[in-house]
C-alpha positions as CSV (number, residue, x, y, z in Angstrom):
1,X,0.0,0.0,0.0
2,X,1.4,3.3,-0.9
3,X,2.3,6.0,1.8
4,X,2.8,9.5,2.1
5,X,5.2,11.6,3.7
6,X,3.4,15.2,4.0
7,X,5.6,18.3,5.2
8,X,4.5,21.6,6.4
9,X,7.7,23.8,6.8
10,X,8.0,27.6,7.6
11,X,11.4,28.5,6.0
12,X,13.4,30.8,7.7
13,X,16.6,31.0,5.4
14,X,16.0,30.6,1.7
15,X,18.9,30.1,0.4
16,X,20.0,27.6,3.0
17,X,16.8,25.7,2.7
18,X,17.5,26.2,-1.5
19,X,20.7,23.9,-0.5
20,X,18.6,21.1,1.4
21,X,15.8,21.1,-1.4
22,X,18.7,20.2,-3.5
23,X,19.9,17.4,-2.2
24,X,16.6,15.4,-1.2
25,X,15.2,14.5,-4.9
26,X,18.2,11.2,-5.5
27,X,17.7,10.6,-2.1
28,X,13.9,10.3,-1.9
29,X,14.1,8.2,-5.3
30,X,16.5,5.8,-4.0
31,X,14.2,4.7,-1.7
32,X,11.3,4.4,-4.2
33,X,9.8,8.0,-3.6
34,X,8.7,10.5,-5.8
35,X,7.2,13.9,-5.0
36,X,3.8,14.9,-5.6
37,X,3.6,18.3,-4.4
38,X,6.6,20.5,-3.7
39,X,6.6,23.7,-2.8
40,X,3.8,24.9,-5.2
41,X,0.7,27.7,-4.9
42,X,-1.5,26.7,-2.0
43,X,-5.2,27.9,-1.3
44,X,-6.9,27.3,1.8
45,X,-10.2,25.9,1.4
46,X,-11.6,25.9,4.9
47,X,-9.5,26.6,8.3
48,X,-6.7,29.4,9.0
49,X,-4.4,30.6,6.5
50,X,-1.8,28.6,5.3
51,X,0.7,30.3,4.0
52,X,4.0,28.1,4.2
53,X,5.5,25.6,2.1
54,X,3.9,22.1,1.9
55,X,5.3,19.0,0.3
56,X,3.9,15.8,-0.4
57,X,6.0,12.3,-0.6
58,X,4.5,9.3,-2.0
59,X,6.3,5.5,-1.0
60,X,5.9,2.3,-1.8
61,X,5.1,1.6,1.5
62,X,4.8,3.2,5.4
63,X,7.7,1.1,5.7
64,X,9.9,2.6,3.3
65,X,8.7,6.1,3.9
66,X,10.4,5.7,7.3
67,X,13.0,4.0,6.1
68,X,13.8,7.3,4.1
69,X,13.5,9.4,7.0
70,X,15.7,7.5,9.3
71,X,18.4,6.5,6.9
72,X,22.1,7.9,7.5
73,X,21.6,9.7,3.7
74,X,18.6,11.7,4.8
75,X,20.0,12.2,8.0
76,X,23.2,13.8,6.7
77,X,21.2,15.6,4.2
78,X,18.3,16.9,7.1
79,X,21.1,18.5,9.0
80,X,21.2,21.4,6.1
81,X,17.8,22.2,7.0
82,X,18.3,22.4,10.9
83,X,18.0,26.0,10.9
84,X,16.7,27.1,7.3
85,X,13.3,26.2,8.6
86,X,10.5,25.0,10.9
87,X,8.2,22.6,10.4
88,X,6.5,19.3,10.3
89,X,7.1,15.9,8.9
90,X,3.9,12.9,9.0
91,X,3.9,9.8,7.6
92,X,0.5,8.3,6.7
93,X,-0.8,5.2,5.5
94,X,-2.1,5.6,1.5
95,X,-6.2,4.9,0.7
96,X,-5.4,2.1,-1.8
């Protein structure tokens, strides 16, 4: 069953974060990932306005998904993003 990472980040230094957002494409897709959302024009349909950057992961599987997140690659690669921004990171179980 496919799963989703889904990312809501608040960046504080562009061109930092620019740097991170560089490196996670060949890492996601070595684990089977690909992204379906990142970084694009948001519109809030109902609730309070969101304004920040959102990004959507789809994986083979939950398992892989936090496979990615925990590996040493991502790791190494999350610590350019430490302090370019703020934000949240949920896995979740696909619909299929």
């Amino acid at each position: 069953m496919s799963a989703y990472i889904v990312v809501r980040m608040k960046v504080t230094d562009p061109e930092q974060y620019k740097r991170y957002a560089a490196r996670t494409p060949d890492c996601v897709a070595s684990f089977g990932g690909r992204f379906i959302a990142r970084g694009g024009e948001t519109v809030t349909l109902e609730g309070p306005e969101f304004s920040d950057r959102m990004v959507i992961i789809e994986f083979p599987s939950l398992e892989r998904a936090k496979e990615f997140y925990n590996s040493p690659e991502y790791t190494e690669i999350r610590a350019l993003r430490a302090h370019a921004g703020v934000g949240e990171f949920i896995a979740v179980d696909g619909a299929d």
